[in-house]
N, C-alpha and C positions, 0 to 999 in steps of 0.2 A: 491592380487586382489580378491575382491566378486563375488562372483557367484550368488549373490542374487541381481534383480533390481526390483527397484517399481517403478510403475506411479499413479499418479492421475488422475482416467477417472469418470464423473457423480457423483460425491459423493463420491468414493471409491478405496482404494488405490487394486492394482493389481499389487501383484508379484509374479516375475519369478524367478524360482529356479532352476537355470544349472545341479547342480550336478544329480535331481531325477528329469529334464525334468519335471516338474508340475509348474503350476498356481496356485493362490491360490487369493480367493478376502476377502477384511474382510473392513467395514464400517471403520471410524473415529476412531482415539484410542480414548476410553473410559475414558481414563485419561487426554485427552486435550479437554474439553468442549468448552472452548473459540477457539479454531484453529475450530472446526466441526462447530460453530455457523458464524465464518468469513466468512471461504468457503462456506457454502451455502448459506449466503449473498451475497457473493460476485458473485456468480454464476445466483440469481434470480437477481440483478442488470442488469449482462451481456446482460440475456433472454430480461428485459425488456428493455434498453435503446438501445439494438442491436439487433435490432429483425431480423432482415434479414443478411443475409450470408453477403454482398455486407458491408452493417455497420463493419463487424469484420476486416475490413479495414478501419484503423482509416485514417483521412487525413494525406498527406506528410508531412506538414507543422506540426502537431501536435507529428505525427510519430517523427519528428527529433526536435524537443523543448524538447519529453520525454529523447529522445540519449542523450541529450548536458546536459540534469538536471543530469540525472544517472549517467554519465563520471563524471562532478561535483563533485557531494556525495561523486562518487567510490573514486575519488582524496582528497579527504577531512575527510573521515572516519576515519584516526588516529590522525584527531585534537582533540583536548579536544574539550568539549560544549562549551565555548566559544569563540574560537576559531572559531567555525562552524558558530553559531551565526554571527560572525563579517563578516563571510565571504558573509552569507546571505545578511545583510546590507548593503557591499558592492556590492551587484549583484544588487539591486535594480536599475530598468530602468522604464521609463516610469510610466504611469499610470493605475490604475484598470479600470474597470467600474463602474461606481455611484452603479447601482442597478440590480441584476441578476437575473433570476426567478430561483426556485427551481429545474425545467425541466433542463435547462440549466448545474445547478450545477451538475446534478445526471449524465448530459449527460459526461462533462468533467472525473469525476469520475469516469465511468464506465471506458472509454477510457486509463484513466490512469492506472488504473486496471489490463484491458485487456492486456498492454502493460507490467506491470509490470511481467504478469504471461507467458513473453513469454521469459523473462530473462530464465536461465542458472540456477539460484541461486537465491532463495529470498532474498534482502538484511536484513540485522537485520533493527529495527523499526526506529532509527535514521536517519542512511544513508536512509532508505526509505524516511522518514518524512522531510529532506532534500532536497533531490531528487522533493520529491511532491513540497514541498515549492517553488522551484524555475518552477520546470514544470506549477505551479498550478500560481502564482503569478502576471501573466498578464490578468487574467482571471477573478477570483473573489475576489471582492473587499474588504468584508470581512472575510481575512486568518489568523489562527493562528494555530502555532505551540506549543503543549503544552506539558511538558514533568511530566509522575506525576510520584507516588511514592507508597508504601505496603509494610506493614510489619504483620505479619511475617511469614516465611522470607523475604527479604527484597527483593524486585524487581523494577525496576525501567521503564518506558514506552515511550514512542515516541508516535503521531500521530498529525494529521491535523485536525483543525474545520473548519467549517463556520458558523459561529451561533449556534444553536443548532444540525446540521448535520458533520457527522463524513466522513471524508471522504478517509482516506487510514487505517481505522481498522474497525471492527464491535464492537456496541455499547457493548455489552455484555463482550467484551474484555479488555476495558477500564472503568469501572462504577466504578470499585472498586479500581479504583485509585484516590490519594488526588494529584492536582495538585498545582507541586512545581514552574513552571516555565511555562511562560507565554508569547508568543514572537509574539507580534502581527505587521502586516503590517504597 
């Protein structure tokens, strides 16, 4: 077992080190620009869509549409893509909405966010991208899952659009992916 634990508080990872009793805080690794550019998105999102204590309690109703996507995903993350895919399709219920405002979208996203980071474990970009898919899918009307690609070396990506707006990655994460795959509502 480790003797060494980190947290993530304000920006900055803080760990504790059992063996010499010391703290220690140090910024974003240096080496993952995209992870430092997400979180403090994802964080000025938080500030601004949840501006008051009382907001970082999402509704019940939302709270448990995110439980039931996540279980989903969690259940489905050793299918192949399509596999996942078909699964999605098959989950399809109801209808979007015609037309969302922008407010609206960023308000969802935040929530879904907030939720996600209260998980245990962040999931990898699919199962997320999934998860969102199905959480996000009653909601706004234009949803797509895209999945791109980079080389070299060769990596591959997950996340959710709506239009021009990114909604379970930060932009700067994704730019520099060629989008191979395309799954729209």
């Amino acid at each position: 077992m480790s003797d060494i634990f980190h947290a993530w508080s304000n920006g900055r990872w803080i760990s504790l080190d059992l063996q010499s009793n010391r703290y220690s805080m140090a910024g974003t690794s240096a080496s993952c620009p995209e992870e430092r550019e997400r979180l403090t998105a994802t964080t000025a999102k938080l500030r601004d869509c949840l501006s008051s204590p009382p907001a970082f309690l999402p509704p019940l109703h939302l709270a448990w549409r995110y439980a039931r996507a996540a279980h989903a995903a969690r259940f489905i993350r050793s299918q192949t893509i399509a596999r996942q895919l078909d699964f999605l399709r098959a989950s399809r219920r109801g209808t979007a909405p015609v037309s969302m405002g922008i407010e609206t979208i960023h308000y969802y996203a935040s929530v879904f966010q907030h939720l996600r980071n209260l998980r245990f474990c962040r999931p990898r970009c699919l199962e997320d991208s999934v998860g969102g898919y199905l959480f996000f899918y009653p909601y706004i009307a234009s949803l797509e899952l895209l999945v791109g690609v980079k080389q070299p070396p060769f990596r591959a990506h997950a996340w959710l659009q709506s239009g021009d707006l990114i909604l379970n990655d930060a932009k700067r994460a994704v730019e520099d992916y060629s989008v191979i795959l395309r799954f729209e509502k």
